[in-house]
N, C-alpha and C positions, 0 to 999 in steps of 0.2 A: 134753241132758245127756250122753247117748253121745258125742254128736260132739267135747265138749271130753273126755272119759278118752282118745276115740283120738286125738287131737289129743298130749296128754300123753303117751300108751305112743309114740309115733313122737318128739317131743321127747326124752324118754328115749332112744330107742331108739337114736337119731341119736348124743346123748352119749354112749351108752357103748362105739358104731362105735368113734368117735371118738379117743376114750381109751382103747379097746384097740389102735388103731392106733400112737396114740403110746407107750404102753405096747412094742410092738413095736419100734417102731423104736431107741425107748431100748435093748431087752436087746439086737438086734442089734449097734448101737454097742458096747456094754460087751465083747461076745464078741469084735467084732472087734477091741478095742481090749487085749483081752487075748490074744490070741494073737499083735499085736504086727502085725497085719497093718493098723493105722488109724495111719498115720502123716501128719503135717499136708500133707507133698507131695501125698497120693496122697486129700484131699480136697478132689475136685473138683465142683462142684455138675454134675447132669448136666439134659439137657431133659426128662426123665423125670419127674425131681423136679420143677420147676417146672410145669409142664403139670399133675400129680395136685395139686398146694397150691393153684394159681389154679383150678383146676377146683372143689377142696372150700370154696376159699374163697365162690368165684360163687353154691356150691348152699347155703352157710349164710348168704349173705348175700340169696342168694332168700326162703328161709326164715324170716328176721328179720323181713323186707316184709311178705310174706304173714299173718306172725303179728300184727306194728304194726297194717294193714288189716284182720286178720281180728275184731279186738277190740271192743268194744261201748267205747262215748263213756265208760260209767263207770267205765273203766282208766284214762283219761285224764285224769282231774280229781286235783286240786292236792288232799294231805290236811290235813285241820283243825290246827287249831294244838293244842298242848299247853300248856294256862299251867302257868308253872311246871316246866317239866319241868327245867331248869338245877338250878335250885333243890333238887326232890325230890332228884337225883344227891347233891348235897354232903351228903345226909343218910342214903344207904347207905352202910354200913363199908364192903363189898367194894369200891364203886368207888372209894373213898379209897385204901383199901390196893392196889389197881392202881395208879393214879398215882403212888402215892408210891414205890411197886417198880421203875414206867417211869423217874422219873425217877431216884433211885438208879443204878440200870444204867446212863441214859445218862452218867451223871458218871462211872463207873467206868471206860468207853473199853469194858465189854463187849456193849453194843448196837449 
């Protein structure tokens, strides 16, 4: 049981590397883009950039592997059928009143 929370706190931990990295790079963009200094000449991709994405890409797709292999057979099985589940839908409000909202909007040209 331990070994799957540490497994999870490192999953996590990885994601939120991740997305605070991206998070960074977005406000970097925004500052430099407002002080007028990010103009489309002067974005040039460099080998800097490419080298850190192919490199984070490699180690999250090591990781993927390692996670698929690391899983017991009964992750891997197909889930049971649901009878009826189409059916039950048309007989909650809410998911009517969804649809009828979605398709609304899309008639309107606002979606």
């Amino acid at each position: 049981m331990t070994s799957w929370v540490y497994r999870a706190c490192v999953i996590q931990g990885t994601q939120q590397i991740f997305a605070a990295g991206l998070w960074y790079w977005g406000h970097r963009l925004a500052v430099l883009s407002s002080a007028g200094m990010l103009e489309p000449q002067t974005l040039n991709t460099s080998y800097v950039v490419l080298a850190v994405t192919w490199a984070v890409a490699i180690v999250l797709i090591i990781c993927g592997i390692f996670l698929f292999l690391g899983l017991p057979d009964y992750y891997r099985q197909l889930p049971g059928r649901i009878p009826a589940f189409y059916k039950s839908l048309t007989r909650r409000k809410l998911v009517l009143v969804s649809l009828t909202r979605l398709v609304l909007l899309m008639n309107s040209g606002s979606l």
